[in-house]
C-alpha positions in Angstrom: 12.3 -15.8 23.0 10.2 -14.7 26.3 9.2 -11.7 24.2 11.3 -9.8 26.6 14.1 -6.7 26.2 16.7 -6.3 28.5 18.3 -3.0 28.6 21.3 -2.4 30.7 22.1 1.6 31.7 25.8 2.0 31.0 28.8 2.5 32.7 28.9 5.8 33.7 25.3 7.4 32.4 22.6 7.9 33.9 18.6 7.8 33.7 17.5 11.0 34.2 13.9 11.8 37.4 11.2 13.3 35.5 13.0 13.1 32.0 11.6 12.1 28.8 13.4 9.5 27.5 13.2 7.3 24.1 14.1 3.8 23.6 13.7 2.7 19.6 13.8 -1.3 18.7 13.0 -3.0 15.7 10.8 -6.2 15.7 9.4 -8.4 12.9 5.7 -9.0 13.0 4.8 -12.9 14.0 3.5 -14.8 11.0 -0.2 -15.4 12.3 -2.7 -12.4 13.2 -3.0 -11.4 16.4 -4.4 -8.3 18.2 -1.9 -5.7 19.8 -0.4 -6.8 23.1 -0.3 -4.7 26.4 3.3 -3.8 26.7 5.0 -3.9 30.1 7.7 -1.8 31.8 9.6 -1.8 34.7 13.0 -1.2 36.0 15.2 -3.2 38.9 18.9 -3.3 39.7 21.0 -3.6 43.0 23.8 -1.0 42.3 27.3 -2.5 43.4 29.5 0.5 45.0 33.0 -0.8 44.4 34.1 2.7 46.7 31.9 2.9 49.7 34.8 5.0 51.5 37.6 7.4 50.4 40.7 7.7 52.8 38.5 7.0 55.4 35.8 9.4 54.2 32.0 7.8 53.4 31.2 8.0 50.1 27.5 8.5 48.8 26.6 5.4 46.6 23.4 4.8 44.2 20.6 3.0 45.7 19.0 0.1 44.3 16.3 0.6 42.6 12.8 -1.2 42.0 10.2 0.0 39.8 7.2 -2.5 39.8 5.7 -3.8 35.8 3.5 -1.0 34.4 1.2 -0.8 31.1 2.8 1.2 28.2 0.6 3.9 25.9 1.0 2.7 23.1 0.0 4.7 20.0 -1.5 3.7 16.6 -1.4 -0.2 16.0 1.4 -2.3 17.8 2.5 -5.8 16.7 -0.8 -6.0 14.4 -0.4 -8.3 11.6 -2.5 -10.4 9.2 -2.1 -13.5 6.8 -3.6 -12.6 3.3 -2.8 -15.4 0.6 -2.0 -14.2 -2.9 -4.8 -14.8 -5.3 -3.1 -16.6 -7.6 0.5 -17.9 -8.2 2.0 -20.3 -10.5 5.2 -21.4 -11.8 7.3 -23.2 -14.5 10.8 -23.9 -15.3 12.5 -23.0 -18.5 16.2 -23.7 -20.0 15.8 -19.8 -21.8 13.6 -17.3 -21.0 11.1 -17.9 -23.8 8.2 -20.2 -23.3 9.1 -22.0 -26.2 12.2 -23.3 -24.4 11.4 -26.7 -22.7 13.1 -27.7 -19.3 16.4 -29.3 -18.8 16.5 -32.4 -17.2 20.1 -32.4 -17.0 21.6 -32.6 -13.7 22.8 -29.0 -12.1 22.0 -27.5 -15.7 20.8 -24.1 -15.2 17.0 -23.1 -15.4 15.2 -20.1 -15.2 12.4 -20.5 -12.6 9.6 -17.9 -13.8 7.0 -17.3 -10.7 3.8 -15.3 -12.3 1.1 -13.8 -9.1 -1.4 -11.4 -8.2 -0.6 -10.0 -5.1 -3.7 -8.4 -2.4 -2.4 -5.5 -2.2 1.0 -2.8 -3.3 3.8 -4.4 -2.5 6.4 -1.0 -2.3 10.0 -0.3 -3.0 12.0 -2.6 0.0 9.5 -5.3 0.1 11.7 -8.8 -0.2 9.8 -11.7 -2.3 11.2 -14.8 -1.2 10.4 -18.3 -3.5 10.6 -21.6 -1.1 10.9 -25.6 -1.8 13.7 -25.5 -3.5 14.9 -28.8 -2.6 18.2 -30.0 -3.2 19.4 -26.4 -4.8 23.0 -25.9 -5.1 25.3 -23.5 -2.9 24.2 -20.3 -2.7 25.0 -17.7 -5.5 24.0 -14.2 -6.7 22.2 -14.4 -9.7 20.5 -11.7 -11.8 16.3 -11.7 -11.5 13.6 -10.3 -13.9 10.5 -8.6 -12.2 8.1 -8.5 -15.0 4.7 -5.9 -15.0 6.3 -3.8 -12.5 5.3 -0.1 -12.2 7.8 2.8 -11.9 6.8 5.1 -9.9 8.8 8.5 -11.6 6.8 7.4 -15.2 3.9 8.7 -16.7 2.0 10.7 -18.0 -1.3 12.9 -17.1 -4.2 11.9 -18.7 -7.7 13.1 -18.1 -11.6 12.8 -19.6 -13.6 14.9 -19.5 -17.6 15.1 -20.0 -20.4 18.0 -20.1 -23.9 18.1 -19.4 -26.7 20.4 -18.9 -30.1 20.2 -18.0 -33.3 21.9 -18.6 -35.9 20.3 -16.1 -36.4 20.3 -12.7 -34.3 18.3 -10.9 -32.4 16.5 -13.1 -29.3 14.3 -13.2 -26.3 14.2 -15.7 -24.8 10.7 -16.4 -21.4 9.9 -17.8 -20.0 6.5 -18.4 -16.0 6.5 -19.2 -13.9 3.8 -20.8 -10.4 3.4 -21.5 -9.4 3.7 -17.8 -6.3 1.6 -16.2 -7.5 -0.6 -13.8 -4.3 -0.6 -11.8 -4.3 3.9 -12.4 -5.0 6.1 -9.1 -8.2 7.6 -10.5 -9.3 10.8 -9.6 -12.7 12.5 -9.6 -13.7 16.1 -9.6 -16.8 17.7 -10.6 -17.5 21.5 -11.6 -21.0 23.5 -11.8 -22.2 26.5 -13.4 -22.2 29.0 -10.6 -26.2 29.6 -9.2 -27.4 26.1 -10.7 -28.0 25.3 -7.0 -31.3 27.4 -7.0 -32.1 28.6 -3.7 -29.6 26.7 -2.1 -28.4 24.5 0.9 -31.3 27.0 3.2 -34.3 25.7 1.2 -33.1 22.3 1.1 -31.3 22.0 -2.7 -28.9 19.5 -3.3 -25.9 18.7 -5.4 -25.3 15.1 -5.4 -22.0 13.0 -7.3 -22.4 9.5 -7.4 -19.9 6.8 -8.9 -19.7 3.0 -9.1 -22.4 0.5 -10.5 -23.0 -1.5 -7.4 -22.8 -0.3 -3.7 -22.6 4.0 -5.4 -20.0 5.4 -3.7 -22.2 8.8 -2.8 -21.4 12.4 -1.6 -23.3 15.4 -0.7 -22.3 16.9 3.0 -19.0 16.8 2.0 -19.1 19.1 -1.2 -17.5 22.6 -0.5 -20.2 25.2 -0.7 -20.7 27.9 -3.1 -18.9 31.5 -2.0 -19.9 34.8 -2.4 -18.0 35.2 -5.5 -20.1 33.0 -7.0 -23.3 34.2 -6.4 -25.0 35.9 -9.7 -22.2 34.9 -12.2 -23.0 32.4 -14.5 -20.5 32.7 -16.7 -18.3 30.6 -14.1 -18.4 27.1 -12.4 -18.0 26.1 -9.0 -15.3 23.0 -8.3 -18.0 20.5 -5.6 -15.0 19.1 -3.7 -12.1 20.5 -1.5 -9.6 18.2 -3.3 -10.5 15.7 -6.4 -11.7 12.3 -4.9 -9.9 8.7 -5.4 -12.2 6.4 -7.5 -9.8 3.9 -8.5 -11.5 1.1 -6.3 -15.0 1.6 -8.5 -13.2 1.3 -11.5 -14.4 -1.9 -12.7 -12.6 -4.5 -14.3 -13.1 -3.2 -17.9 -11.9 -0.4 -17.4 -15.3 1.7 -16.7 -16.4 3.6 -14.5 -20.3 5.6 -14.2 -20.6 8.7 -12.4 -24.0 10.9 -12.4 -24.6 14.4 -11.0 -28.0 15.3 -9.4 -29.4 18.7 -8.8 -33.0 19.6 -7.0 -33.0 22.9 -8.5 -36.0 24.1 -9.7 -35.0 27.6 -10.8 -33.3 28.9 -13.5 -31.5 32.3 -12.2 -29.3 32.6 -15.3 -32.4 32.9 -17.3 -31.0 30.9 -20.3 -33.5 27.8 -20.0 -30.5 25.4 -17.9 -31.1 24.0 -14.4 -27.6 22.3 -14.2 -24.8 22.8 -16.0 -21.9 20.3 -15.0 -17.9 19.7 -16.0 -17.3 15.5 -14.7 -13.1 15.4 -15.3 -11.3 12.0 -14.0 -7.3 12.1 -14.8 -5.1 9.9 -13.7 -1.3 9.4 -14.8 -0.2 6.5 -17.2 1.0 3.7 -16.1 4.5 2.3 -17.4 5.0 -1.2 -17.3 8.6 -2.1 -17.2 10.5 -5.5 -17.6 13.5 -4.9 -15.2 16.7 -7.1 -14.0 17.4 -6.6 -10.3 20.1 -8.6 -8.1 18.7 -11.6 -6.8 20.3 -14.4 -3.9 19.6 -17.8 -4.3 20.3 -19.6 -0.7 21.7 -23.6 -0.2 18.7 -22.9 2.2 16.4 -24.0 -0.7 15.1 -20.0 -1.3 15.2 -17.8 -3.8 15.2 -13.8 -2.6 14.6 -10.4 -4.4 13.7 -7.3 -3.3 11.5 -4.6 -4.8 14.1 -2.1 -6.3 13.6 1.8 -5.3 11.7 3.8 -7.4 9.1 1.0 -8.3 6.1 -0.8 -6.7 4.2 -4.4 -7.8 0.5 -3.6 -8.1 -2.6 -4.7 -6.8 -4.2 -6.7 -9.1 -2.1 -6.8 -12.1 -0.7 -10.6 -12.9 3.2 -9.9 -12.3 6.4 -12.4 -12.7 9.7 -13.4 -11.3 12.1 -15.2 -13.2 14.9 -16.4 -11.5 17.8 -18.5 -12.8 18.2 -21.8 -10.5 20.2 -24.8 -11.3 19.0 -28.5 -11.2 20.2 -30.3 -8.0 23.0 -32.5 -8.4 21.2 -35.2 -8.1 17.6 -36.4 -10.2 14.3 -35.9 -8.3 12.0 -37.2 -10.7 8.9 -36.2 -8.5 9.7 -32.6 -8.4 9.4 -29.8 -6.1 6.4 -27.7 -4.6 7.2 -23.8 -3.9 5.9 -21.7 -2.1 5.9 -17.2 -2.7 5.9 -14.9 0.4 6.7 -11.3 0.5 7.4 -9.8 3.7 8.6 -5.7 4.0 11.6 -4.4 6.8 9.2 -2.3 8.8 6.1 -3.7 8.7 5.9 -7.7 7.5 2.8 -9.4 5.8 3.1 -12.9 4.3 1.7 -13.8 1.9 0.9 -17.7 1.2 0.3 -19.6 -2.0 
């Protein structure tokens, strides 16, 4: 509780001069942000010699040793972590699993407790969901809960949409506007153009220019990967703009659209065929399965309710998800009910989450 760790050499081993050693620990994040502490070491011991002498002989013994505290390097983010409340949980209690079913009021009859949410952000394979308040739950018991809405990762398919354009003025833009698209997909972008529809190029000042978004354009233009020599004089093939196809899911809006426009300053036509620009906008993405799944679940005489994220399948951002867990009635009536609470914490990193 001192936030210290006391590590004792062993009987028999050693701590090597001038060798690189590694000490692995595992610690929980506390439940309140906080910026990363400077880390202390140091070393001390007196060093008993239970054989100063041998037959009369002297025997060498290990010194004590004192090191004094020292700052650790620490690398990346240490002991970082942040409260970020759920944006919206609620719960009811049914005898079935059907919203048709009312409650029992029957003491210790069982209920299934269902817990619908929106969580912040992805909450992986691992990541324990833990409902609280139970008050006056029975003795602990494994039970059998549903996680409704939940992706699986292994499903899918590819999809893609595509749109072409051309253009023959001087520096023009193409527009697209796509439907259709899964809000909660991992969108991505890539853009293709007719090989020479840069005009004199990047030397003279052209530009090719990809925007996406309808408020606060996501925009690019350094970062597009310039046209080779194989290119050059060859119009009868395109030129992909970037390195790898870029992540738009966060401008998909919450239809389900998304509007992405390709610029060009050229203002001459090498191909000789009347076409400044000639553009390929693709954005695939793979379909998301929704599944409806039974996992093990524990609930605790603590008064909680805990389930874990199964392997192969991750809760969303932003979809509304559920968790139905059975629970009996206490053994005794509290007519004024029960409050919970939903937090979801993961084994090496831990963010609560409140509602």
């Amino acid at each position: 509780s001192t936030g210290t760790l006391l590590l004792t050499v062993a009987a028999g081993k050693t701590v090597e001069f001038l060798r690189e050693h590694q000490v692995t620990i595992v610690v929980q994040n506390p439940a309140a942000e906080q910026n990363p502490p400077v880390v202390l070491i140091s070393v001390s011991g007196v060093i008993a010699c239970a054989r100063p002498s041998e037959q009369g002989r002297v025997l060498a013994c290990p010194a004590s040793v004192s090191i004094a505290p020292a700052p650790m390097t620490t690398v990346g983010t240490l002991l970082s972590a942040k409260v970020v409340p759920f944006p919206l949980v609620t719960s009811e209690s049914h005898m079935c699993r059907y919203a048709e079913c009312p409650h029992s009021r029957v003491v210790s009859a069982e209920n299934f407790i269902t817990v619908t949410f929106k969580t912040p952000t992805d909450l992986p394979a691992g990541t324990v969901l833990t409902i609280s308040g139970l008050v006056g739950a029975p003795a602990a018991a494994n039970v059998v809960a549903t996680l409704g809405n939940i992706n699986r990762l292994s499903a899918g398919t590819a999809v893609s949409l595509a749109a072409n354009c051309s253009c023959i003025t001087e520096a023009c833009t193409c527009e697209h506007l796509f439907s259709g698209i899964p809000p909660s997909a991992t969108v991505s972008l890539q853009v293709k153009h007719r090989c020479n529809s840069l005009g004199m190029g990047d030397a003279v000042g052209d530009y090719v220019r990809v925007k996406a978004g309808f408020t606060g354009f996501w925009e690019t233009g350094s970062s597009l990967t310039a046209v080779d020599q194989t290119c050059m004089d060859q119009c009868g093939r395109s030129h992909t703009l970037f390195p790898t196809a870029a992540d738009v899911s966060s401008l998909v809006n919450e239809k389900g659209m998304l509007y992405v426009s390709v610029a060009s300053s050229a203002v001459v036509d090498f191909c000789g065929d009347g076409e400044l620009l000639r553009e390929e906008t693709t954005l695939s993405w793979t379909s998301v399965t929704n599944s409806l799944i039974e996992t093990p679940a524990q609930v605790l005489s603590s008064g909680k309710a805990t389930v874990q994220v199964p392997f192969g399948h991750v809760f969303k951002a932003g979809k509304t998800l559920t968790i139905t867990v059975p629970v009996r009635n206490a053994p005794s009536a509290n007519p004024a009910g029960v409050s919970l609470h939903l937090s979801a914490g993961g084994a090496a990193t831990f963010f609560p989450f409140f509602a």
